[in-house]
DSSP file (Angstrom, degrees, kcal/mol; ACC not computed):
  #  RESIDUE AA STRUCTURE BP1 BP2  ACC     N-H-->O    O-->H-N    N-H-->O    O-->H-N    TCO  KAPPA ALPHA  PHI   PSI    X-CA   Y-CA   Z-CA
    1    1 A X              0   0    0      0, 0.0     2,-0.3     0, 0.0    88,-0.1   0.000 360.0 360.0 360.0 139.1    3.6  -13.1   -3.5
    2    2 A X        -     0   0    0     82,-0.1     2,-0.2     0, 0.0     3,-0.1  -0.861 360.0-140.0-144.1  98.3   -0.3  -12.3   -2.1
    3    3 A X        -     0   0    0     -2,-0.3     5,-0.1     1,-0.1    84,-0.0  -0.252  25.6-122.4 -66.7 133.6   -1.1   -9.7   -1.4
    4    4 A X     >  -     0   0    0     -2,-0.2     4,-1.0     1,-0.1     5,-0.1   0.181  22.8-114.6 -52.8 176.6   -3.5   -9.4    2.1
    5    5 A X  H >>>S+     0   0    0      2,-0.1     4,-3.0     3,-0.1     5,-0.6   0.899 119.6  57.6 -48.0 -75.1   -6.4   -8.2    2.8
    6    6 A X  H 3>5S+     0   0    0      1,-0.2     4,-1.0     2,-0.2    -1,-0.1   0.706 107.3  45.6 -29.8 -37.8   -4.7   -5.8    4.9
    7    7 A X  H 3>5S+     0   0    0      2,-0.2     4,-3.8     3,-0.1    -1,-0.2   0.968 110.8  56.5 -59.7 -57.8   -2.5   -4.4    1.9
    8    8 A X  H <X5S+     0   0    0     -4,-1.0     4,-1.6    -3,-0.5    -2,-0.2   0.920 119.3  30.8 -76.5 -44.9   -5.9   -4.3   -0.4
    9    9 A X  H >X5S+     0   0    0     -4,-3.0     4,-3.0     1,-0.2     3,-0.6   0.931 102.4  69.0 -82.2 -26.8   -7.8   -2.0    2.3
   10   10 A X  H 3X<S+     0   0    0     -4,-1.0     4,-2.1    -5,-0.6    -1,-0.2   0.983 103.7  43.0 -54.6 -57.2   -5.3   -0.5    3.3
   11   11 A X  H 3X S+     0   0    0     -4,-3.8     4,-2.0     2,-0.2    -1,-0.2   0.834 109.2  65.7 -66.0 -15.0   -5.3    1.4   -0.6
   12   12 A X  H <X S+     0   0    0     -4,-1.6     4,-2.5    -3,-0.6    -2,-0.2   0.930 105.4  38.2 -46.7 -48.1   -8.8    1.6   -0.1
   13   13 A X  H  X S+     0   0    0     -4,-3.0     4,-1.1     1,-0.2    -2,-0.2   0.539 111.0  53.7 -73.0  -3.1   -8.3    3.8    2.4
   14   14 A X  H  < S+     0   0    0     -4,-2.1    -1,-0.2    -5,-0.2     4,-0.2   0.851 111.3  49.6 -89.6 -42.9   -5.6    5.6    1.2
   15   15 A X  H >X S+     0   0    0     -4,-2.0     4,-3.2    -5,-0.2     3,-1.3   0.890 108.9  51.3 -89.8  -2.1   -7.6    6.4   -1.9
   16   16 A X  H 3X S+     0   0    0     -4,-2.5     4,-2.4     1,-0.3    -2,-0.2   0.983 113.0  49.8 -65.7 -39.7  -11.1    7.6    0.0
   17   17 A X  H 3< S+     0   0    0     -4,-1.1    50,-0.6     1,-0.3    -1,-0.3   0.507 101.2  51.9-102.7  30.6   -9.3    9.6    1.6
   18   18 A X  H X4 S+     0   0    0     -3,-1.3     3,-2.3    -4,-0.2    -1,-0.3   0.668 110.7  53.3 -92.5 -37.3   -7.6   11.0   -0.8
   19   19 A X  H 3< S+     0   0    0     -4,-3.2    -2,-0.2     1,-0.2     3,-0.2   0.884 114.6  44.4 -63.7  -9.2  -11.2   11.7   -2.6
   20   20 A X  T >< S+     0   0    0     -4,-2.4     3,-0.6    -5,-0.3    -1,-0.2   0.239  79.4 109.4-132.1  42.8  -12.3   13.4    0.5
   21   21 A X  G X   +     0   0    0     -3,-2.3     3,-3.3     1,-0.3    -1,-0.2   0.787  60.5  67.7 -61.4 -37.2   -9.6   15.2    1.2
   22   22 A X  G 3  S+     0   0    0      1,-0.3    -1,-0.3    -4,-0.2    -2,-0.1   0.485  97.8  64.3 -58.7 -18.4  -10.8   18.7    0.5
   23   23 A X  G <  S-     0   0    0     -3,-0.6     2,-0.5     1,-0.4    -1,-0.3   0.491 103.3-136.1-113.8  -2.6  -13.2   18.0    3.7
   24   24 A X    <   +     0   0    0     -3,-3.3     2,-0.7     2,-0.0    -1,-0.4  -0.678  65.7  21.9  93.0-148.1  -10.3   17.7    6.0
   25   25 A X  S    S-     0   0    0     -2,-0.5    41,-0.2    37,-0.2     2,-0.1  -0.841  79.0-139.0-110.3 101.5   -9.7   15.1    8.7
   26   26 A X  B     -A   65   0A   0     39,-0.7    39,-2.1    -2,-0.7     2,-0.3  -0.148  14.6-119.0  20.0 102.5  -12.0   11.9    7.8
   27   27 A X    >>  -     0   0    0     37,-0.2     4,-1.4     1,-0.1     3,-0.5  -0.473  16.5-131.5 -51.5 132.0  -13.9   10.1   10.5
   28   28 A X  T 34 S+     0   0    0     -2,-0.3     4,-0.2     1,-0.3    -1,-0.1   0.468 105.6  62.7 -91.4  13.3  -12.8    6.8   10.6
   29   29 A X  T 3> S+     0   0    0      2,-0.1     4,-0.6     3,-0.1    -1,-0.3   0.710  99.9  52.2 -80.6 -32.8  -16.3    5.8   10.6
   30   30 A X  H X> S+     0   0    0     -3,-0.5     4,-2.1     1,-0.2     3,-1.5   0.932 105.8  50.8 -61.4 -46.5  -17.1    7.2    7.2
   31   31 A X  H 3X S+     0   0    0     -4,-1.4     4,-7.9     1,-0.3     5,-0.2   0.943 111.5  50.8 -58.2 -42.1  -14.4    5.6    5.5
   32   32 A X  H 34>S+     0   0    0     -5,-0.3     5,-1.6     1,-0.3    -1,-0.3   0.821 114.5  47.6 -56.6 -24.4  -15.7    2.1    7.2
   33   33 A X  H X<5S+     0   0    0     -3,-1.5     3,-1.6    -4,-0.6    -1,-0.3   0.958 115.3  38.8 -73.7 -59.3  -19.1    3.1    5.9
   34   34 A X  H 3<5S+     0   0    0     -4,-2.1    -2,-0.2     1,-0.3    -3,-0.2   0.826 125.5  40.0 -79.5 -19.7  -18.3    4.0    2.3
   35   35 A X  T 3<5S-     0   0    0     -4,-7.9    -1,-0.3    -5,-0.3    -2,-0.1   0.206 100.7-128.7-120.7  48.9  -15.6    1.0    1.9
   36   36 A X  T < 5 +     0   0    0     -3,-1.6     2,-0.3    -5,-0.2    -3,-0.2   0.714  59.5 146.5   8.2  75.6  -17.6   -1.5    3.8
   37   37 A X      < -     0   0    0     -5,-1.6    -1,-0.1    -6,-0.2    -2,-0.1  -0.954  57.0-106.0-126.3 126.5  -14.4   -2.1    6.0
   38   38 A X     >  -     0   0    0     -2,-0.3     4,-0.8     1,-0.1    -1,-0.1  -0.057  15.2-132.3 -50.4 176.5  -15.3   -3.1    9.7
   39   39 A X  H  > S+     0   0    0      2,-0.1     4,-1.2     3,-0.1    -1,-0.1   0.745 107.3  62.3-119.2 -51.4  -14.6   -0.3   11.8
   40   40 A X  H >> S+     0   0    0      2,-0.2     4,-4.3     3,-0.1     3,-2.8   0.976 107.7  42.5  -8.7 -71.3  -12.7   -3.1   14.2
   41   41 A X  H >> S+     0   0    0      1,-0.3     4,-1.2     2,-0.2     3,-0.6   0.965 108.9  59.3 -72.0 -55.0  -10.1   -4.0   11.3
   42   42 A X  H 3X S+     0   0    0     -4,-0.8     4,-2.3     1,-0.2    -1,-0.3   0.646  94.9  64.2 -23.0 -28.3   -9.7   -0.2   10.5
   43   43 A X  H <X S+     0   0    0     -3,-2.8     4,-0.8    -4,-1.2    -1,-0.2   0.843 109.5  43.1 -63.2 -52.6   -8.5    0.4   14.3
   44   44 A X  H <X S+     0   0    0     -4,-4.3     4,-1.8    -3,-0.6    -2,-0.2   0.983 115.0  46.3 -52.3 -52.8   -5.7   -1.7   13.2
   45   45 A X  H >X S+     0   0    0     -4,-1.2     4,-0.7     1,-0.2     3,-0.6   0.960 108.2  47.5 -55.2 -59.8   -5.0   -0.2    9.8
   46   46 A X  H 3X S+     0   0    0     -4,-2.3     4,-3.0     2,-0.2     3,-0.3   0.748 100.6  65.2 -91.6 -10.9   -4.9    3.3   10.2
   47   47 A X  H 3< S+     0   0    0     -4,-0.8    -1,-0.2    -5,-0.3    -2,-0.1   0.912 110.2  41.5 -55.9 -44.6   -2.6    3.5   13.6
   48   48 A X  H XX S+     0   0    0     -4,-1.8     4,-1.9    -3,-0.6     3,-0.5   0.721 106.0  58.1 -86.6   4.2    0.3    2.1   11.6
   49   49 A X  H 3X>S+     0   0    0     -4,-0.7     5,-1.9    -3,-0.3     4,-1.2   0.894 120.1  38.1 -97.2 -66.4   -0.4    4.3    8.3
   50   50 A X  H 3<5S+     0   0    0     -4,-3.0    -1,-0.2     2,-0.2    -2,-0.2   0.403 107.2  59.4-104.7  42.3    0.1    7.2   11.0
   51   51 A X  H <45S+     0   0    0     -3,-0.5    -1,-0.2    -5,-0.1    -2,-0.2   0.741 113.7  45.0 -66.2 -55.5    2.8    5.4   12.9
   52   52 A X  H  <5S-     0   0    0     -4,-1.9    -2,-0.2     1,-0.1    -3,-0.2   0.346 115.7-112.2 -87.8   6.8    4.4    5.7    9.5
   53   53 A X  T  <5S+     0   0    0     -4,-1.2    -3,-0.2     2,-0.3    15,-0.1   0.663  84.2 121.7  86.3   8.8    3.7    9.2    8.5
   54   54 A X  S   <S+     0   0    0     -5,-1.9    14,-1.2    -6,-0.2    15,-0.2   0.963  75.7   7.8 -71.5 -45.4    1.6    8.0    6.2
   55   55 A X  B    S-B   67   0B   0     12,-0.2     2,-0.3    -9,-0.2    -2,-0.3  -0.661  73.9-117.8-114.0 179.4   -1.5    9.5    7.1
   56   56 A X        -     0   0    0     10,-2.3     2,-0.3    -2,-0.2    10,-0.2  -0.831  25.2-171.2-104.3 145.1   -2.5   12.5   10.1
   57   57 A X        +     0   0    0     -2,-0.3     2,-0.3     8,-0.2     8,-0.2  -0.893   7.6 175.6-114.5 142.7   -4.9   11.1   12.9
   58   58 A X  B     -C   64   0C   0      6,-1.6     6,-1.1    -2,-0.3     2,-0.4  -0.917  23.7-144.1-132.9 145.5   -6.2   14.3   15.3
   59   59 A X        +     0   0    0     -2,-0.3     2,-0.1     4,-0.2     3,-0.1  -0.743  51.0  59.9-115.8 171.1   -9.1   12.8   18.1
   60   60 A X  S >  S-     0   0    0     -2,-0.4     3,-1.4     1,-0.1    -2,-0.1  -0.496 102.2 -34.8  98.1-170.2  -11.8   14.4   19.2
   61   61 A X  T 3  S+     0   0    0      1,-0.3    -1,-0.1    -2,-0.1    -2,-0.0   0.830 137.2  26.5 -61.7 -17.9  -14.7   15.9   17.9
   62   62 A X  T 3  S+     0   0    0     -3,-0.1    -1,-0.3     2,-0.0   -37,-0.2  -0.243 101.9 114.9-120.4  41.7  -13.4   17.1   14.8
   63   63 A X    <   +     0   0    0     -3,-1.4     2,-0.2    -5,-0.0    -4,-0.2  -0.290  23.9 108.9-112.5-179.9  -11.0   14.8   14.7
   64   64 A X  B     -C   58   0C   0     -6,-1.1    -6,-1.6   -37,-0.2     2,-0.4  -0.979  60.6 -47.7 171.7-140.6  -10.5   11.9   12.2
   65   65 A X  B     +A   26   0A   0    -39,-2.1   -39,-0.7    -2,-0.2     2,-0.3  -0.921  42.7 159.2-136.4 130.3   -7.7   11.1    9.2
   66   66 A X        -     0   0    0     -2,-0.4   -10,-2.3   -41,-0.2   -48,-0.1  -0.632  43.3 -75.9 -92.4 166.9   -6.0   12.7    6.1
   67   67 A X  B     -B   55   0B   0    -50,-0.6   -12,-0.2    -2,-0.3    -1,-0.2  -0.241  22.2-155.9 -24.5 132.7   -3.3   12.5    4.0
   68   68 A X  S    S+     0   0    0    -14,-1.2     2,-0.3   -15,-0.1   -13,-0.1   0.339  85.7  22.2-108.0   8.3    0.2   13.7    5.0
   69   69 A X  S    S-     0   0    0    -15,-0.2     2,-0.3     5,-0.0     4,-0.1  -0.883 100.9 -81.5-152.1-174.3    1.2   14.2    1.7
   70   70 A X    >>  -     0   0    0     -2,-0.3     3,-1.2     1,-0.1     4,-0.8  -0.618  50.3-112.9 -90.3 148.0   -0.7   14.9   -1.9
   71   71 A X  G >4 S+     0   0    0      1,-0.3     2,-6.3    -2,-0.3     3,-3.8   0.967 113.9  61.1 -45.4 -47.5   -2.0   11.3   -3.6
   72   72 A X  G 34 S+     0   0    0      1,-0.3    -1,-0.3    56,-0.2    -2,-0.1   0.174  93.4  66.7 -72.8  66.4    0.4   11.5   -6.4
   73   73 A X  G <4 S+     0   0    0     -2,-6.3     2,-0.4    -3,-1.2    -1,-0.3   0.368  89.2  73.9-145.6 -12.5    2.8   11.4   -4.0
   74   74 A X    <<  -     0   0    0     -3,-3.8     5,-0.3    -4,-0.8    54,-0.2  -0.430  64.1-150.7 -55.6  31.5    2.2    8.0   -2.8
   75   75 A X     >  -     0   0    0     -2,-0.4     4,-1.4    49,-0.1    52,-0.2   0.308  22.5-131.5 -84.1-171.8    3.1    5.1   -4.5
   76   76 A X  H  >>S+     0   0    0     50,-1.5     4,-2.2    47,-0.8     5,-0.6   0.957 113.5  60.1 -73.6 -51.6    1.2    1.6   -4.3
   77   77 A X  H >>5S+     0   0    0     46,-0.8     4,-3.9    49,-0.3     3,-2.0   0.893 101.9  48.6 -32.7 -67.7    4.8    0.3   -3.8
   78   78 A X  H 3>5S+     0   0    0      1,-0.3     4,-1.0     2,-0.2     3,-0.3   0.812 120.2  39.5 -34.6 -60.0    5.5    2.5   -0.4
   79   79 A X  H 3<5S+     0   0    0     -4,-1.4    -1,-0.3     1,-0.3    -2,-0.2   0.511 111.5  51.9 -97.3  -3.5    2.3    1.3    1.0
   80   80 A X  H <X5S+     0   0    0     -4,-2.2     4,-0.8    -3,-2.0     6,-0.4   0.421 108.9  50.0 -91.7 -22.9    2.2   -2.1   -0.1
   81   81 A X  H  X<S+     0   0    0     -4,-3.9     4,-2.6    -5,-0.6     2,-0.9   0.742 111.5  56.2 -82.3 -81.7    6.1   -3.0    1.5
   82   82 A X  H  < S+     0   0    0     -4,-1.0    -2,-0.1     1,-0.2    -1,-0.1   0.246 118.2  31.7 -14.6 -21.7    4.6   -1.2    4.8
   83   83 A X  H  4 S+     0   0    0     -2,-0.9    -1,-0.2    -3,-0.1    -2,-0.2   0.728 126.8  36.0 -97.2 -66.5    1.8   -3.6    4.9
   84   84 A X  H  < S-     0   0    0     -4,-0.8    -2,-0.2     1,-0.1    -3,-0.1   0.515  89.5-138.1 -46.8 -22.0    2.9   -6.4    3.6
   85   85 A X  S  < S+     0   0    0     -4,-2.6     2,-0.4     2,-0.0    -3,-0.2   0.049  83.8  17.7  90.0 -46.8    6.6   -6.4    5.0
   86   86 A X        -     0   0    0     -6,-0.4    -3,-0.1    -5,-0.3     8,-0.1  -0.935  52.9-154.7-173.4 149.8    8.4   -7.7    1.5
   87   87 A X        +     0   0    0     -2,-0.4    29,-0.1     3,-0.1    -1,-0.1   0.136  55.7 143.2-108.7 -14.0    7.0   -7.8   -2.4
   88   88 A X        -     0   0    0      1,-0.2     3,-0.1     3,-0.1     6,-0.1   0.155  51.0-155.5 -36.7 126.4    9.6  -10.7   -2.8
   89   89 A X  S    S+     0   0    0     23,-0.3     2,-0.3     1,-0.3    -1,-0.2   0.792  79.9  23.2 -93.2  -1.9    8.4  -13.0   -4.8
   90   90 A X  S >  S-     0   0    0     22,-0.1     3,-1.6    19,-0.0    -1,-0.3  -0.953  80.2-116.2-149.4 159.8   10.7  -15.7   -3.0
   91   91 A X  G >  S+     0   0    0      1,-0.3     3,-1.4    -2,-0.3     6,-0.1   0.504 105.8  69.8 -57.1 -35.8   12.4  -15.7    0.5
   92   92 A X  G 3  S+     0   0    0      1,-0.2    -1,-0.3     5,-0.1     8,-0.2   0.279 102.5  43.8 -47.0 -22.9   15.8  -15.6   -0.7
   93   93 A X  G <  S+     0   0    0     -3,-1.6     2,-0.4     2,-0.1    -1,-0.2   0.327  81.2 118.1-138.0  19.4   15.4  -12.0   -2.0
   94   94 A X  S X  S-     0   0    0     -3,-1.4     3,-1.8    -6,-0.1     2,-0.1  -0.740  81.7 -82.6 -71.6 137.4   13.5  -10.4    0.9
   95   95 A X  T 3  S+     0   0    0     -2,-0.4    -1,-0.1     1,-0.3    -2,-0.1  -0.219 119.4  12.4 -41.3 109.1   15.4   -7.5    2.6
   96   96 A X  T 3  S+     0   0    0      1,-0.2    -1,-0.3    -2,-0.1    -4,-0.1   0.297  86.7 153.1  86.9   6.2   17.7   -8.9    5.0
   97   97 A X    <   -     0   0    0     -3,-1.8     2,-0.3     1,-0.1    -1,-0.2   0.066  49.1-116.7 -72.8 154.4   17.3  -12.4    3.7
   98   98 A X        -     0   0    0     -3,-0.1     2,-0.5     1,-0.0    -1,-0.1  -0.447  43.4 -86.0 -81.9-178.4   20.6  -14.4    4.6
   99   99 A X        -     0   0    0     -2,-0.3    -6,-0.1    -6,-0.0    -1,-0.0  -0.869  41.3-125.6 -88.2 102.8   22.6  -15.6    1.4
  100  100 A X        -     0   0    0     -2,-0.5     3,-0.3    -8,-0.2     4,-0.1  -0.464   7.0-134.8 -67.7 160.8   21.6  -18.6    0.1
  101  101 A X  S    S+     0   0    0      1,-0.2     3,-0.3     2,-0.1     4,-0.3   0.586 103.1  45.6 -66.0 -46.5   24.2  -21.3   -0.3
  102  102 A X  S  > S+     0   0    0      1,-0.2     4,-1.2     2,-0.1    -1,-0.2   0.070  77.1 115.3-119.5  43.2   23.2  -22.4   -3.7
  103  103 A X  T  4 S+     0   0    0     -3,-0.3    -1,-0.2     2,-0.3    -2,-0.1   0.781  73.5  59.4 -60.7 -51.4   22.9  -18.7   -5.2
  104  104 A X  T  4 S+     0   0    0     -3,-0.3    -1,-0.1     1,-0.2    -2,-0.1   0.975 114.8  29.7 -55.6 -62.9   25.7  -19.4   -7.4
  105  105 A X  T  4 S+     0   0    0     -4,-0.3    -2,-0.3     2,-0.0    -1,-0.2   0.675  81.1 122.3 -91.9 -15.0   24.1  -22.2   -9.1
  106  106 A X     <  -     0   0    0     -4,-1.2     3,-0.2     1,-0.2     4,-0.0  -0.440  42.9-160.9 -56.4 122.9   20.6  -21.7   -9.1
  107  107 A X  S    S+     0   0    0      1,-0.2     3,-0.2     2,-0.1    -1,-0.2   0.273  87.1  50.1 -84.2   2.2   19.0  -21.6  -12.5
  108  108 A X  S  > S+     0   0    0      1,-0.1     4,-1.3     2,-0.1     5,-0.2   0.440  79.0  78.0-118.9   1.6   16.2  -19.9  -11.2
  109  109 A X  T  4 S+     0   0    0     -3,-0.2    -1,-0.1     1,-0.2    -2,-0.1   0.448  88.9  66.6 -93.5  17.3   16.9  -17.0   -9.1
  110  110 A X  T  > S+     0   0    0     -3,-0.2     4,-3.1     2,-0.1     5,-0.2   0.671 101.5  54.7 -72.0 -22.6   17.5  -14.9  -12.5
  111  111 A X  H  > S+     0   0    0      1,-0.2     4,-1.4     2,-0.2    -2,-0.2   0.793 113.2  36.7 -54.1 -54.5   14.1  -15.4  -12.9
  112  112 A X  H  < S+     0   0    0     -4,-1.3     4,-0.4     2,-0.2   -23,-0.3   0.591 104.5  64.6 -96.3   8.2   13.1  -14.1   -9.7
  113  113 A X  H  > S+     0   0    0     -5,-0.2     4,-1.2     2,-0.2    -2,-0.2   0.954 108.7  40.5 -65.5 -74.7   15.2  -11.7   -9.5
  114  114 A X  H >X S+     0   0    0     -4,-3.1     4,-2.6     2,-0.2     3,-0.9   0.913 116.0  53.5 -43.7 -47.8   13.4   -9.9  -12.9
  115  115 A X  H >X S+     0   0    0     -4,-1.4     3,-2.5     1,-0.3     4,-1.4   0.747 111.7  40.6 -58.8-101.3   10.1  -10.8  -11.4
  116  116 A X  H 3> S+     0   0    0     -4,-0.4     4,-1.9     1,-0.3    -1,-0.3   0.309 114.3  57.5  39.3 -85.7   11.2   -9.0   -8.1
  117  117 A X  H <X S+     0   0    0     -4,-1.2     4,-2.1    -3,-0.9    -1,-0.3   0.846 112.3  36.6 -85.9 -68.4   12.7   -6.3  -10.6
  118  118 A X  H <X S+     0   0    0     -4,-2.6     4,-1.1    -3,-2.5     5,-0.4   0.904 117.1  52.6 -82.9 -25.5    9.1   -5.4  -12.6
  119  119 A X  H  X S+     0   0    0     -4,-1.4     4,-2.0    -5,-0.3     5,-0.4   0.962 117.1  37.9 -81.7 -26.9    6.8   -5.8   -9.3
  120  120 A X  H  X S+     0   0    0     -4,-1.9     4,-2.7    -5,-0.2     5,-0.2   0.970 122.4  43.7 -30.2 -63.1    9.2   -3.3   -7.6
  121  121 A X  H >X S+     0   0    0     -4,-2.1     3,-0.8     2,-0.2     4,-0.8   0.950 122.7  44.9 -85.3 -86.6    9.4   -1.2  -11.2
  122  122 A X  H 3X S+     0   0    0     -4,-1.1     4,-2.2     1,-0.3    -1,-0.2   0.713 109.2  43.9  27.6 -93.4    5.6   -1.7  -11.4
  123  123 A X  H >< S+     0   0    0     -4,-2.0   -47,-0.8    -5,-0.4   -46,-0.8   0.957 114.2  58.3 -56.8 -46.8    3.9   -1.0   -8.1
  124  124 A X  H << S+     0   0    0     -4,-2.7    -2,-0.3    -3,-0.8    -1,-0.3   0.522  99.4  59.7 -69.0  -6.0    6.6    2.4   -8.0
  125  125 A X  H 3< S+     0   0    0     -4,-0.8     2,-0.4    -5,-0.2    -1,-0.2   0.902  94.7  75.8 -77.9 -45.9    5.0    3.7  -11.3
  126  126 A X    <<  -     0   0    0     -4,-2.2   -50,-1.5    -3,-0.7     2,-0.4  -0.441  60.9-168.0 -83.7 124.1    1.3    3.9   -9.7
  127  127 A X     >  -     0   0    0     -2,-0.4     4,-2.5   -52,-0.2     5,-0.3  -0.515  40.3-119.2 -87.7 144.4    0.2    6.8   -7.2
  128  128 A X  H  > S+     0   0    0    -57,-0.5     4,-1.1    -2,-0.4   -56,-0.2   0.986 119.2  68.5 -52.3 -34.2   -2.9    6.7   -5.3
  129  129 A X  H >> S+     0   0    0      1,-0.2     3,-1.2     2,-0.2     4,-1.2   0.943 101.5  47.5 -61.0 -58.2   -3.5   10.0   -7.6
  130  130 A X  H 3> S+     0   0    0      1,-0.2     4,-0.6     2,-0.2    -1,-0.2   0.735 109.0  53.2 -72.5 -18.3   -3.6    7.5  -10.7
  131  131 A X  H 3< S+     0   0    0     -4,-2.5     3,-0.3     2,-0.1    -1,-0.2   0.882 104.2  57.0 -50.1 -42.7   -6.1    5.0   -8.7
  132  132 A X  H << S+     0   0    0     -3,-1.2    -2,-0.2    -4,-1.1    -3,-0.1   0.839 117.6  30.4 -81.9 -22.2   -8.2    8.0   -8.2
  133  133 A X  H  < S+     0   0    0     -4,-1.2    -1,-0.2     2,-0.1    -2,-0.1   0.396  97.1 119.9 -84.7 -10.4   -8.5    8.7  -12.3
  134  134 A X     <  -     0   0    0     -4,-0.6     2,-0.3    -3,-0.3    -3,-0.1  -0.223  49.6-152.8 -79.8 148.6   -8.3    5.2  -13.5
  135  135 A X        -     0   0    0      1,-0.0     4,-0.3    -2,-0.0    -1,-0.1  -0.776  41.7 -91.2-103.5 159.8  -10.4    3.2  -15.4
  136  136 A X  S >  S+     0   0    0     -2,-0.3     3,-0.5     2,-0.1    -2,-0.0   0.834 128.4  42.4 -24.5 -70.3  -10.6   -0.8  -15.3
  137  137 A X  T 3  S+     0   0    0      1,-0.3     2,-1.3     2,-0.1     3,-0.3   0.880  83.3 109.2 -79.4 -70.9   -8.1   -1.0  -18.0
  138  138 A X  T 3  S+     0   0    0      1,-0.4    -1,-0.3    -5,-0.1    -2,-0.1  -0.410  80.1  38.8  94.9 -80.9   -5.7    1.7  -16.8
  139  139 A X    <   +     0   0    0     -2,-1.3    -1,-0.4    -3,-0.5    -2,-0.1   0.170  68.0 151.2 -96.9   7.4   -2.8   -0.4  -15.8
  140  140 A X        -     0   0    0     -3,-0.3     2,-0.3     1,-0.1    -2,-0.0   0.121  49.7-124.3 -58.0 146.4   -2.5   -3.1  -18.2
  141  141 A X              0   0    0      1,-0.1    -1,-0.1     0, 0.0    -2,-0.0  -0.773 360.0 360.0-113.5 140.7    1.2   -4.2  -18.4
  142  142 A X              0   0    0     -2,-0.3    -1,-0.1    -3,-0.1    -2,-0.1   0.208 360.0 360.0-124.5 360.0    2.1   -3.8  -22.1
């Protein structure tokens, strides 16, 4: 699993605008400014984020984007399957995957399976709320 580009800005944007929420609905220029994100690839980004009720868009002049919900209320998981499609770490155990054949015998799909199991476990522990407080070491898997 690799996570995109798309994924990785996409949680930029989720956490500026949770840090400039208080200010209301976000120009989708600022964010592009302050997370030196083209304003192009942002046209992309933020349509599905409020396809999916992740964020609010309003146009106009006082228009832009928030939040639809509070950060900790986010997790990295939620917004990372939504970009990405699948966390799987092999094909066989993405959502909707047929049934492999040699499931039965494979000495290695308990292997991804846990893997699978702790980035799942993992990514659903962290909120955008704990991006916005973290330090560098912060997440270290213990």
């Amino acid at each position: 699993m690799m996570i995109s580009t798309r994924g990785r800005y996409c949680l930029r944007v989720m956490i500026d605008l949770a840090e400039h929420q208080r200010e209301g609905y976000i120009p989708m220029k600022d964010v592009a400014e302050r997370q030196d994100i083209s304003l192009k690839y942002l046209e992309k980004i933020l349509p599905v984020l409020v396809k999916n009720g992740i964020v609010e868009g309003l146009q106009g002049k006082t228009g832009g984007y928030r939040l639809s919900r509070k950060p900790e209320e986010y997790t990295l998981g939620e917004i990372l399957r939504l970009t990405e499609g699948s966390l799987a770490p092999v094909a066989c155990l993405e959502c909707g995957a047929a049934p492999c054949d040699k499931a039965a015998d494979c000495r290695t799909l308990p292997v991804w399976t846990e893997l699978d199991r702790r980035i799942n476990e993992y990514l659903n522990s962290v909120t955008v709320a704990d991006l916005l407080r973290s330090n560098p070491n912060a997440f270290s898997i213990s």
